[in-house]
N, C-alpha and C positions, 0 to 999 in steps of 0.2 A: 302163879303160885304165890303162895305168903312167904316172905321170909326175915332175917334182921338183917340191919345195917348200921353201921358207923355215921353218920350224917354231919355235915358242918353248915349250922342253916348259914353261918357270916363269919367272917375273920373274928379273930379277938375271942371266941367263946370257945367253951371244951364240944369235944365229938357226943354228940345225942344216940348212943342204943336206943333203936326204935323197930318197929315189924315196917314192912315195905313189901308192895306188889311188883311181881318181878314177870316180865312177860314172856312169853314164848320167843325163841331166836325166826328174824326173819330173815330175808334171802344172804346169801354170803354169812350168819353170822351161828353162834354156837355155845349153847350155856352148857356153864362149867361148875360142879361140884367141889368148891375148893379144901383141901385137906392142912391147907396156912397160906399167913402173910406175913410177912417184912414187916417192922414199923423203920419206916425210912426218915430219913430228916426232910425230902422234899413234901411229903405230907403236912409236917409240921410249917413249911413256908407258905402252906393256904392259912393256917391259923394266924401265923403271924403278919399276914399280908404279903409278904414279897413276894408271891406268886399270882397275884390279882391281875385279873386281865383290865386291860384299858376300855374305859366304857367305849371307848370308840370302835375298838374291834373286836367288842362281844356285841355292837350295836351290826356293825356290819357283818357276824356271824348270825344273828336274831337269836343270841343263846343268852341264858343268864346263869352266871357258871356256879353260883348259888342257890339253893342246896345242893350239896355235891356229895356223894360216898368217897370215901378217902377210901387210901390202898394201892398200889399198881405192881405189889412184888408179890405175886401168888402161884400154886402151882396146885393143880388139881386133876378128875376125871370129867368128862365129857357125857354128860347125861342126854343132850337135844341136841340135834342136827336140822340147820333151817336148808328150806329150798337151795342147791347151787352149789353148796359145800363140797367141795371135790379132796381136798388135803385130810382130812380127819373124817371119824366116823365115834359111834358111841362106843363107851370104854378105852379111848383113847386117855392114855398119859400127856399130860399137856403142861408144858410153863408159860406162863401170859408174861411176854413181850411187852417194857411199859412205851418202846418204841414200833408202831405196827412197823411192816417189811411187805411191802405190795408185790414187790419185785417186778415191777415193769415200768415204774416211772423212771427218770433218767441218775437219779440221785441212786435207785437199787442197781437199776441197771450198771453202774461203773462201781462195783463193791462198796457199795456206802449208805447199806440199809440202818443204819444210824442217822438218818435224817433225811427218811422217806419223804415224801410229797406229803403221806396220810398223816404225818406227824403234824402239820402246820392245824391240826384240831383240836389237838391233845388235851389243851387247857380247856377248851369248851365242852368236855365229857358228856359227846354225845355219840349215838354213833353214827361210825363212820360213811356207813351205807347214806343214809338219808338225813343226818342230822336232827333225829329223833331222839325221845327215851325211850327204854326200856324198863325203867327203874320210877316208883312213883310211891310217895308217902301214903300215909294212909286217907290224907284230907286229897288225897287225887294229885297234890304237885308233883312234877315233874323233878325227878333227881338229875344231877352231873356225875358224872361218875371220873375218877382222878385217873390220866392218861389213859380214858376209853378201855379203863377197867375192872374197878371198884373191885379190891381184893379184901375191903372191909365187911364182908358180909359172905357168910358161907355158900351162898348160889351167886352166882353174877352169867350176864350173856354178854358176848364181845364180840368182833368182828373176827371170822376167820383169819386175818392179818396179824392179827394181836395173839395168837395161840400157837407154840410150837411144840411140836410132837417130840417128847422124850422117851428110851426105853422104861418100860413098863417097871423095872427092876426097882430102879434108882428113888429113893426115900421121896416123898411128895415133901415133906417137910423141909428138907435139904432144899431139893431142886427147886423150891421157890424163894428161895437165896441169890439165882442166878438171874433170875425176873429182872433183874439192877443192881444192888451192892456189886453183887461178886463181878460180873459183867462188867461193870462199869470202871470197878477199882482196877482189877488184873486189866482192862485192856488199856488204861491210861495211862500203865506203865508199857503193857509189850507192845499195842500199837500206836496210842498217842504219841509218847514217849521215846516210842521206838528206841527201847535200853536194849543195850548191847552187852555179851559177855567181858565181865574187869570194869565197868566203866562207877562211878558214886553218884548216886543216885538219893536225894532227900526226899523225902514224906514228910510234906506238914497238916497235918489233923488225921488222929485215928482214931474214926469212926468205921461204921461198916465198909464207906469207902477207899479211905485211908488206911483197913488194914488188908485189904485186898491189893491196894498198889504195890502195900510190901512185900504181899505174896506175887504179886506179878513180876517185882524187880527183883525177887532171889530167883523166882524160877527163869528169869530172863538169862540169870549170870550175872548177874551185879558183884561185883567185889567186895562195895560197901554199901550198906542200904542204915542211911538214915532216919529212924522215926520221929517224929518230932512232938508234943503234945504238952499240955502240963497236966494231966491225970497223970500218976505214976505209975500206979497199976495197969495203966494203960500202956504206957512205956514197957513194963515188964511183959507183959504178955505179948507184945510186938515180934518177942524173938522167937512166941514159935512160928511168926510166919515167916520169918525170917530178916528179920532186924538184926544187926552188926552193931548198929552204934544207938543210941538212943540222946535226945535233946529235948530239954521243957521248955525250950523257947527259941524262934525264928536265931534270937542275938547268941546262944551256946551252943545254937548248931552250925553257926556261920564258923565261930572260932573251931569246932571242933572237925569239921570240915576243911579249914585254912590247913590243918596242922596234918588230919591225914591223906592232902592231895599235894602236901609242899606246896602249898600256893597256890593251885592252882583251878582250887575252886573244883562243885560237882559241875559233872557233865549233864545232867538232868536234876528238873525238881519238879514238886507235883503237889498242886493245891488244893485241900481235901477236907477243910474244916467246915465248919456246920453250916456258914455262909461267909462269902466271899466278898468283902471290903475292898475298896481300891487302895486303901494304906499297904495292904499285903503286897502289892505288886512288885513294887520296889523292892522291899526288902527281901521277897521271893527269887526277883532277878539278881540279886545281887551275890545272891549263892553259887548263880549259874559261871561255868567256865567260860572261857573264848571258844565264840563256836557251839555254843551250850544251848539246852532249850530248857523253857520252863513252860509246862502245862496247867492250863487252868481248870478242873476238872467242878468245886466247889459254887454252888448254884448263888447267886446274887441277888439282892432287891430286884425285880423286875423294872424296875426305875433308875440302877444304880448307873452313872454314866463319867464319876468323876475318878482318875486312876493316877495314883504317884507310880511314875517310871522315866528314870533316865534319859532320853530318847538319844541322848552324845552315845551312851554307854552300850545302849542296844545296837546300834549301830556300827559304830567305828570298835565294836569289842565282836561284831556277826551274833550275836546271840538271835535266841527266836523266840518269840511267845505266842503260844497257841492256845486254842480252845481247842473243851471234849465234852462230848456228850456220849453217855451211855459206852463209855472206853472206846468210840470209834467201832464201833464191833459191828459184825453182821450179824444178826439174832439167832437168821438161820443156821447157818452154818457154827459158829461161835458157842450157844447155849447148849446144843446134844454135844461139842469138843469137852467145853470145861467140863460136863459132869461125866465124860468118859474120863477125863482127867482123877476125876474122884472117884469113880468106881474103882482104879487102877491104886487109892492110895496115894497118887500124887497131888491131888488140889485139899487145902482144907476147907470143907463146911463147918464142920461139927462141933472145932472150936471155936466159931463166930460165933453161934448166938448163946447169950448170957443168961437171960430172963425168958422165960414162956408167960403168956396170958391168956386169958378167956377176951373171949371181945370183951364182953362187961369192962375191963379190965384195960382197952383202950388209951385212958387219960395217964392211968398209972403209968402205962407203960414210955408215953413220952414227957411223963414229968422224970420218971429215971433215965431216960435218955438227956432230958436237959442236964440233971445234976452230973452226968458225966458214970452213970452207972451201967451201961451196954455201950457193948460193942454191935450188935444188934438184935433187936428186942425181937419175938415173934408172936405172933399170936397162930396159937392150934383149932381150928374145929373140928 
């Protein structure tokens, strides 16, 4: 079938609206009629390059990750069912997973479908089944599609993996919030995090994932939940997720934490700004308590390897620093919780996102994500 897509022929250039041949789903896999996307910031890291694979292991994949449909946070209906499909069927309610969840390799198998076996593809968007496309330009090239899911384009096919079954009730537009932001943000605080009820807790960067942490650290019990940002309005609007205190900077939120822990410093902190620097480290740890942890949740140069920390302080003070992907979450189980969460009232969607788009309308929407105008942008078809 004919359809549009978002396309990035190379880093450096704006997304190309263009028609694309979209193919029928083959075995294990299942197109999806999608009703929105996310504009996320990790999108924005192919444009800017820090998400560029290393020619050496797109050489040893045989993929070249350019052109590629941008997208990975969607939520749609199920139009095609390929051969094998056993989990879904058509007019199935689905949210695409930008992490698949195979459930049988050893990484699902011990609750940690956050960093399936099938993940180690992601960046070569192709799929999973045979390392093909499904997705092809109009001059016959070969598309990648962004975490083996290209939400930039109102039809896309994915691998059964990548698709998980939501009630039929729940907004399509919402529920593809949960695709990553929301996933990601809430679970970096209740599971990365592992925040406890009373405990202070900082957020630095509130974007779609940073404002989810702070919903994750109020609904955790947090006592104090720190935002951190220099957008103001950004700051203000924190507290409906449940921000207590608010700070425009790493240095205002240190003091302002000193003053309400007597000393003794947050118990967690959570790293959430548009991209992750090794200068942040330090001054991220240095909020954390004795015995504290600090979580790196915010995506880095694919290159970046050089980090200011402590290592006396991390130590001889027990502190921890961890990495997160995708909040640690299980897709399966975790994606149909939170939006029962919402159904109930208790999780926010509706005031994450800011700005709606047309595809057309693409560029716009992550040039006002750059200026610091979403919290997250969507685009509707």
């Amino acid at each position: 079938m004919q359809t549009r897509a978002a396309v990035l022929w190379e880093p450096h250039t704006d997304w190309s609206i263009e028609d694309i041949e979209l193919d029928d789903p083959k075995a294990g896999e299942v197109k999806i009629k999608l009703a929105a996307s996310g504009l996320c910031h990790s999108d924005e890291h192919l444009v800017t390059g820090d998400m560029v694979l290393d020619p050496e292991i797109a050489a040893l994949l045989q993929v070249e990750q350019f052109p590629i449909i941008g997208g990975h946070e969607g939520a749609g209906e199920v139009v095609a069912v390929g051969p094998g499909v056993t989990s879904l069927q058509e007019g199935d309610h689905v949210v695409l997973s930008f992490v698949p969840a195979c459930g049988r390799c050893p990484s699902c198998a011990r609750g940690r479908q956050h960093i399936c076996d099938m993940g180690a593809v992601l960046l070569a968007g192709r799929q999973i089944s045979d390392m093909t496309s499904r997705h092809r330009s109009k001059s016959g090239k070969d598309l990648g599609i962004m975490c083996c899911t290209g939400t930039f384009s109102p039809y896309t096919v994915v691998n059964e993996a990548s698709a998980i079954k939501i009630d039929d009730w729940i907004p399509l537009d919402k529920a593809a919030l949960v695709g990553c932001g929301v996933t990601t943000g809430w679970g970096a605080a209740v599971n990365a995090a592992d925040v406890q009820a009373g405990e202070t807790v900082v957020v630095i960067g509130l974007g779609g994932i940073g404002m989810n942490a702070v919903q994750g650290a109020a609904m955790a019990g947090a006592r104090h939940v720190i935002a951190v940002d220099p957008v103001e309005w950004k700051r203000e609007k924190a507290a409906v997720f449940g921000a207590t205190h608010t700070a425009a900077s790493i240095e205002e939120a240190t003091a302002q934490v000193g003053e309400l822990t007597w000393g003794a410093n947050a118990d967690k902190a959570i790293l959430t700004t548009g991209v992750a620097t090794g200068d942040l480290i330090g001054p991220m740890m240095g909020l954390v308590a004795k015995g504290g942890r600090g979580v790196v949740v915010a995506v880095a140069p694919i290159s970046q390897e050089d980090v200011k920390l402590n290592l006396f302080d991390l130590a001889m003070q027990r502190k921890e620093l961890v990495g997160c992907i995708f909040g640690n979450a299980n897709p399966r189980r975790d994606i149909p919780r939170l939006l029962r969460l919402y159904d109930e009232g208790k999780l926010k969607l509706d005031e994450l996102v800011t700005n709606t788009y047309t595809l057309d309308q693409v560029n716009q929407g992550y040039r006002d994500m750059r200026d610091g105008k979403n919290i997250r942008g969507m685009i509707k078809y």
